[in-house]
Biopython code that builds the backbone (N, CA, C, O; Angstrom):
import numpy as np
from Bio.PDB.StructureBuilder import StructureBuilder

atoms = [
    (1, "UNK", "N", (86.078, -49.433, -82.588)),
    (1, "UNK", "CA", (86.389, -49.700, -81.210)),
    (1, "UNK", "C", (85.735, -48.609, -80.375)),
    (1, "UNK", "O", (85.756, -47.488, -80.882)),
    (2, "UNK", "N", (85.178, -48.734, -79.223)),
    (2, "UNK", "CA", (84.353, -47.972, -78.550)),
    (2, "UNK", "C", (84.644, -48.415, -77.065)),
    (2, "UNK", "O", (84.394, -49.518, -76.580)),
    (3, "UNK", "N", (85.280, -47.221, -76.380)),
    (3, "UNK", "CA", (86.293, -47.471, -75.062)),
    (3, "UNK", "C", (85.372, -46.613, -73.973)),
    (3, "UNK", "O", (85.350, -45.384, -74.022)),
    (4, "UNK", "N", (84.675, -47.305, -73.066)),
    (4, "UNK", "CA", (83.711, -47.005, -72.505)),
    (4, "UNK", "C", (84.063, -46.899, -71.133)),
    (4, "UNK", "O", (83.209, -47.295, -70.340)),
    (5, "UNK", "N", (85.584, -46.262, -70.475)),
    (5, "UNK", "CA", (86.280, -46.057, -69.455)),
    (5, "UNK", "C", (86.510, -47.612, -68.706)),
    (5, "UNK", "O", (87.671, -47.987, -68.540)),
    (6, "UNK", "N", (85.416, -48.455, -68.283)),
    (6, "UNK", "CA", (86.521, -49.764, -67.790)),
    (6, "UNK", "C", (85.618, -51.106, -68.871)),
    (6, "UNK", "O", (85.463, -52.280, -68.533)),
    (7, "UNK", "N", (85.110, -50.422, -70.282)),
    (7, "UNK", "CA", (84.541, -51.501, -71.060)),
    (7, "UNK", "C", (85.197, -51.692, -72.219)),
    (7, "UNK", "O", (84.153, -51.394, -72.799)),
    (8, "UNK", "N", (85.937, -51.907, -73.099)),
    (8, "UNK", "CA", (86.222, -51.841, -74.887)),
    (8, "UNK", "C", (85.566, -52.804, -75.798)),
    (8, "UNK", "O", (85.704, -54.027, -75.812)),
    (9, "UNK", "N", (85.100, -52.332, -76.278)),
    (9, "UNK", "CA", (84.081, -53.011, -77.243)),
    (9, "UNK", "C", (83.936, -52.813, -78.796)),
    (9, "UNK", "O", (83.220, -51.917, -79.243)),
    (10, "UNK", "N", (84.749, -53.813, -79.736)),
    (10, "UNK", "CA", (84.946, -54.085, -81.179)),
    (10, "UNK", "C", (83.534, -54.513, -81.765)),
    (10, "UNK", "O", (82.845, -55.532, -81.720)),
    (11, "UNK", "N", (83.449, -53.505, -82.223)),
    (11, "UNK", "CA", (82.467, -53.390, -83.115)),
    (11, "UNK", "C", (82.165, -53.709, -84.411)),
    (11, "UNK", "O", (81.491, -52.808, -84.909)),
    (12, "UNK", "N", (82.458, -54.950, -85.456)),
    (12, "UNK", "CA", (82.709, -54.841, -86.653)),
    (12, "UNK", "C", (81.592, -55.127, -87.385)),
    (12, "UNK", "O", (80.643, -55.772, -86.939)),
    (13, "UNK", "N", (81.695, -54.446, -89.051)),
    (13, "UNK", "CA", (80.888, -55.304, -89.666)),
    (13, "UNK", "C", (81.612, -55.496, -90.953)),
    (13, "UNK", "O", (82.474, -54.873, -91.574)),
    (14, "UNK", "N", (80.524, -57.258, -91.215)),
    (14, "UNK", "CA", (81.119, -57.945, -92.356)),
    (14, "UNK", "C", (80.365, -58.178, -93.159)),
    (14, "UNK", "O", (79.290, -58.713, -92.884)),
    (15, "UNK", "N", (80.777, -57.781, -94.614)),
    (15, "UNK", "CA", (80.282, -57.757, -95.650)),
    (15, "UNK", "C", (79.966, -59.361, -96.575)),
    (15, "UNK", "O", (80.943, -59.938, -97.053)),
    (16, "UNK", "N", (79.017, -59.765, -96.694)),
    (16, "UNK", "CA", (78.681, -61.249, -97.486)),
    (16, "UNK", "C", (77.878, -61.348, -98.340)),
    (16, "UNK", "O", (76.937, -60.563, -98.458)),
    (17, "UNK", "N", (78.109, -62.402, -99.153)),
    (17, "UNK", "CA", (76.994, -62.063, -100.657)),
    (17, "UNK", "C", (75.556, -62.074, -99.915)),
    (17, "UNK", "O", (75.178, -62.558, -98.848)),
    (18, "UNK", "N", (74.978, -61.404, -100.836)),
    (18, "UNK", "CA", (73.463, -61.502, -100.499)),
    (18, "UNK", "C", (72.647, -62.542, -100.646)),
    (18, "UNK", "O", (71.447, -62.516, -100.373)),
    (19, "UNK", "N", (73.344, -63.631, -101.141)),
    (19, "UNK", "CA", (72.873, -64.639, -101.488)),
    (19, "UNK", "C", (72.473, -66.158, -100.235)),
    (19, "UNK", "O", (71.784, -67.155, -100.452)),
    (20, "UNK", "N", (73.224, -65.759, -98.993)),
    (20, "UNK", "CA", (73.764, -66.482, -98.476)),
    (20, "UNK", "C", (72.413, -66.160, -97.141)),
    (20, "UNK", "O", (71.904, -65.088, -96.812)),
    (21, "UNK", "N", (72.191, -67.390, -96.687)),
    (21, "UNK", "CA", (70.881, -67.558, -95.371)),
    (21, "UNK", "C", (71.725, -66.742, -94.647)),
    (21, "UNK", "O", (72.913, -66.432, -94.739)),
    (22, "UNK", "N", (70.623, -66.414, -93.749)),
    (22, "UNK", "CA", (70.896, -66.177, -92.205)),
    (22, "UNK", "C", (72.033, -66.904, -91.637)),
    (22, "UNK", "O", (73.192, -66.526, -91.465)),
    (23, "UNK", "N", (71.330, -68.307, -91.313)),
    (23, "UNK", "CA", (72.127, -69.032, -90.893)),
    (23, "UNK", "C", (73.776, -69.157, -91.408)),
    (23, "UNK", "O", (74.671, -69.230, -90.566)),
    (24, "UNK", "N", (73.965, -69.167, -92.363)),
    (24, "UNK", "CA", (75.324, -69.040, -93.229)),
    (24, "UNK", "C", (76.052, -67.121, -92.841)),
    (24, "UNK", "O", (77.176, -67.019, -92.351)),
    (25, "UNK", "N", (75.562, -66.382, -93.024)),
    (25, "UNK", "CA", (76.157, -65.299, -93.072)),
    (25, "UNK", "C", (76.177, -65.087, -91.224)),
    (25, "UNK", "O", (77.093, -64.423, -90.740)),
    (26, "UNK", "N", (75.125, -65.691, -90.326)),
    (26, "UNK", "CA", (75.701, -65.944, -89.021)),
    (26, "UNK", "C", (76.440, -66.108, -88.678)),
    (26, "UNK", "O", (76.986, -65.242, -87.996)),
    (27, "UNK", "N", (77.217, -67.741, -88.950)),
    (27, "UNK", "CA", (78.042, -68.557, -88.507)),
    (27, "UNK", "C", (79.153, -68.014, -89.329)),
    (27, "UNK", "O", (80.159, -68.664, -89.040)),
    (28, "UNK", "N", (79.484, -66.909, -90.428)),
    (28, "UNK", "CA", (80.523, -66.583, -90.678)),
    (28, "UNK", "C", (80.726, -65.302, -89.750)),
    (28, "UNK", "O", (81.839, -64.816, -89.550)),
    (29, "UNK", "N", (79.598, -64.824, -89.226)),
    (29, "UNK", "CA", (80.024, -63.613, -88.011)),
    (29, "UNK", "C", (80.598, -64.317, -86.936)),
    (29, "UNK", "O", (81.707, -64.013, -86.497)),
    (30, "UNK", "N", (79.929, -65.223, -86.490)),
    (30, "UNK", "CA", (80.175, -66.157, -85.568)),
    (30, "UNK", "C", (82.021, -65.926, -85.215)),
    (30, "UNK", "O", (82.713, -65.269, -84.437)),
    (31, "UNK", "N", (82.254, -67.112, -86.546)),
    (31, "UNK", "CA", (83.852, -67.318, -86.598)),
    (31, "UNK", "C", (84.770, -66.159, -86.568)),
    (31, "UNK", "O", (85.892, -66.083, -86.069)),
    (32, "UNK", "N", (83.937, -65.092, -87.326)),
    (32, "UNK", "CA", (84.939, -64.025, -86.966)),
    (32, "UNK", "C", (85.014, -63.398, -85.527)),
    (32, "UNK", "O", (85.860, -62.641, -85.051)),
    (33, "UNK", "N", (83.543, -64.095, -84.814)),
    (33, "UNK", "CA", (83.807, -62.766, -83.525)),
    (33, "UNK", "C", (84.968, -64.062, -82.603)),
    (33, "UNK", "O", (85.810, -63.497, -81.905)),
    (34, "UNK", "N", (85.018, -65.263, -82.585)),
    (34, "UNK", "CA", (86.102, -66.084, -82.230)),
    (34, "UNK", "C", (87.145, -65.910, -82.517)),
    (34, "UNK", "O", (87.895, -65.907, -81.541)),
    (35, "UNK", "N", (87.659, -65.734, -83.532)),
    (35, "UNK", "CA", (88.789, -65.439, -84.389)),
    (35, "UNK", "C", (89.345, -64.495, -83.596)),
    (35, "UNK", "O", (90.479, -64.557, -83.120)),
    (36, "UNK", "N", (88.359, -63.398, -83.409)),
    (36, "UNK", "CA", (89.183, -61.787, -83.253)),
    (36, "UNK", "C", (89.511, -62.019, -81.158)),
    (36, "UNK", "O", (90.476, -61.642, -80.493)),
    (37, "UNK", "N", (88.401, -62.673, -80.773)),
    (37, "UNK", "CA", (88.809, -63.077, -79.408)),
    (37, "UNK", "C", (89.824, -63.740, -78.951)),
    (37, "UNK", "O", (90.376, -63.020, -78.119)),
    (38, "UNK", "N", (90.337, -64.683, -79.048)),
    (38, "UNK", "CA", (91.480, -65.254, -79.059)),
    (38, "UNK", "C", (92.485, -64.451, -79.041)),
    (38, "UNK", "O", (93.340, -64.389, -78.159)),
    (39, "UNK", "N", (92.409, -63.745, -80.110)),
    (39, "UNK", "CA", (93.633, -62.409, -80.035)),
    (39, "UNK", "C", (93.166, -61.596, -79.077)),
    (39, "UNK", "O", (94.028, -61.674, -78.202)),
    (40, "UNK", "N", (92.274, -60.814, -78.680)),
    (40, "UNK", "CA", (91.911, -59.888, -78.202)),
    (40, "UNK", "C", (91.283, -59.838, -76.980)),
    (40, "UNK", "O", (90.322, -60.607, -76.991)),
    (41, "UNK", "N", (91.423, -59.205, -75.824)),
    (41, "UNK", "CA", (90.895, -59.260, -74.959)),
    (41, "UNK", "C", (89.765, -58.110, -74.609)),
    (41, "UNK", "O", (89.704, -57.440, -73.579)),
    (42, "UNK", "N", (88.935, -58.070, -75.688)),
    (42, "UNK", "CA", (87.681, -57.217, -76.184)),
    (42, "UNK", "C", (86.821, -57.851, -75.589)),
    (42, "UNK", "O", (86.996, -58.982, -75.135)),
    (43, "UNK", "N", (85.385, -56.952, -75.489)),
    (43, "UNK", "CA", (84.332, -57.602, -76.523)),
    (43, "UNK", "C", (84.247, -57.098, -77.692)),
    (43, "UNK", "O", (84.703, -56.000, -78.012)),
    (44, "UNK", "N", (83.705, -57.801, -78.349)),
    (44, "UNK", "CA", (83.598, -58.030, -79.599)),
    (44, "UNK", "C", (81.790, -58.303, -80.006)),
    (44, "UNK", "O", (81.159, -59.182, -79.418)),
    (45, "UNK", "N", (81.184, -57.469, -81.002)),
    (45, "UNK", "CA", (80.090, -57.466, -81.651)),
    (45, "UNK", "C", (80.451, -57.620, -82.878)),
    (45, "UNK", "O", (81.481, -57.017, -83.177)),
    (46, "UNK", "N", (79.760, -58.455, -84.008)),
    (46, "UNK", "CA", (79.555, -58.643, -85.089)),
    (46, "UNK", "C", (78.642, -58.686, -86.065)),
    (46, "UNK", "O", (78.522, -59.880, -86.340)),
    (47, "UNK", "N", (77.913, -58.036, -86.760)),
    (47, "UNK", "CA", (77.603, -57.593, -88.052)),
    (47, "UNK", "C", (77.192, -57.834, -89.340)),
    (47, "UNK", "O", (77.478, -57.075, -90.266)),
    (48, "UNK", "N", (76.853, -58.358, -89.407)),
    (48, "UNK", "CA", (77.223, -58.511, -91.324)),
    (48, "UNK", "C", (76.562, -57.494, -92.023)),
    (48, "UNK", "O", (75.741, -56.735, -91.508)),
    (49, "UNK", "N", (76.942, -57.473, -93.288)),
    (49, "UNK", "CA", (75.826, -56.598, -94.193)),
    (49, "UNK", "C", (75.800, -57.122, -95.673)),
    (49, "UNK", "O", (76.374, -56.540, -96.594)),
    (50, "UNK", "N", (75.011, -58.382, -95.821)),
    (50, "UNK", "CA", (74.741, -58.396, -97.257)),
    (50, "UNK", "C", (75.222, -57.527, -98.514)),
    (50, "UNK", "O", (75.166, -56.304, -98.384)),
    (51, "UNK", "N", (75.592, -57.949, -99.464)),
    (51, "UNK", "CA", (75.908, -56.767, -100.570)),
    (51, "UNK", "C", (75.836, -57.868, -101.564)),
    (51, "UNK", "O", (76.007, -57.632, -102.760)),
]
sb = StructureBuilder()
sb.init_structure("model")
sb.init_model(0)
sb.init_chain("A")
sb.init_seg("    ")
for serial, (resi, resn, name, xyz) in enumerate(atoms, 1):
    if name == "N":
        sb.init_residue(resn, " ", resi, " ")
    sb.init_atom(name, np.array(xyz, "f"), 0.0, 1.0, " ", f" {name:<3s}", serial, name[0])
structure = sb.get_structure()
């Protein structure tokens, strides 16, 4: 989380097989940066990192 006096901004990253396209390990950042919005009245950046 990174609180930038009138900005907050969630920063995450998500870990996915390495196996998986772009497109696929996207659309699972995707859902998570939705997911976490709904709850949150952030922004929100998302991440992944192959492993």
């Amino acid at each position: 989380m990174h609180d930038y006096v009138t900005n907050t901004i969630i920063s995450l990253h998500v870990e996915v097989k390495d196996n998986l396209s772009v497109e696929e390990a996207h659309n699972i950042a995707s859902s998570v940066e939705e997911a976490v919005q709904k709850r949150e009245a952030y922004n929100i950046t998302v991440h992944f990192d192959p492993i």
